[in-house]
N, C-alpha and C positions, 0 to 999 in steps of 0.2 A: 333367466327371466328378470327384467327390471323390478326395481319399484321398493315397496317394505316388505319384507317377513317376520312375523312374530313366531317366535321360538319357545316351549315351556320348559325349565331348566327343571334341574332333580330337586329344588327347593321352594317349589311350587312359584317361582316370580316368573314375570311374565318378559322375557326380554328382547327390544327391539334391535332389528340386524338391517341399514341400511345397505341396501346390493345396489353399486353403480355398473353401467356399461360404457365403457368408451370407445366408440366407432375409430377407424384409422380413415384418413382422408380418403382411401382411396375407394373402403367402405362406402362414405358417405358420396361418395359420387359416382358409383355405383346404384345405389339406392334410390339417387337423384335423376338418373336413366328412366326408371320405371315408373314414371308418372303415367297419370291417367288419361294423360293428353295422346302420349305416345302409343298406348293401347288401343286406344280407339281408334285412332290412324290406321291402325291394320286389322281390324274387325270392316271397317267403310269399305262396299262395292260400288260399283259405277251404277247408275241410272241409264237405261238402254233407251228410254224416253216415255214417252207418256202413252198412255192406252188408248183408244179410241172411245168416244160416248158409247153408252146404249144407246138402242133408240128412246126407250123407257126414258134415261135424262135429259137427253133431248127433248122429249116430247114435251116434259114436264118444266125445262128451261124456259121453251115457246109459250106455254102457258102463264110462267112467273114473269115473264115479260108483259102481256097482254096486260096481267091484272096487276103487274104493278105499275104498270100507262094512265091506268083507271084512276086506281091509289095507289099513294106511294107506302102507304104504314101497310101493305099485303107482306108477308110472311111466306116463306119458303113451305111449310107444312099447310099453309091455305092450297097452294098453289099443288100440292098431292094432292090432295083430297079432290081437290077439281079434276087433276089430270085425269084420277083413279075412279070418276065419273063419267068422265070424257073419253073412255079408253076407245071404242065405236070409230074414233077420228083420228086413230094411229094409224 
């Protein structure tokens, strides 16, 4: 373990023990292999592609289109709430 240890001697003082470690080169580039870069690399799958809408975002797309033609300051949660009104015309 790196770092300080304190030690309590048989004459009650309190004495400090610096503990060094020293890596050999081939340690340290070894160590320099496992970066975080390199791990994620092989956690990553491919993307098979994109999914198809529901109709439900569709519907509700149609809608955020219409009323943001209207206005433009319309909100994506305006534009539910209408869909979620409108449902009758899916």
């Amino acid at each position: 373990m790196n770092g300080v240890r304190l030690f309590k001697s048989d004459l009650g003082l309190n004495i400090v023990v610096f503990v060094v470690r020293v890596f050999s080169e081939a340690q340290v580039e070894q160590m320099a292999k496992g970066t975080r870069s390199n791990r994620k690399a092989a956690k990553k799958g491919t993307r098979k592609g994109k999914r198809a809408g529901t109709p439900w975002t569709k519907f509700v797309k149609k809608i955020y289109n219409e009323m943001k033609a209207k206005n433009p300051n319309t909100k994506l949660g305006d534009a539910m709430r209408a869909a979620s009104k409108r449902k009758s015309e899916m």
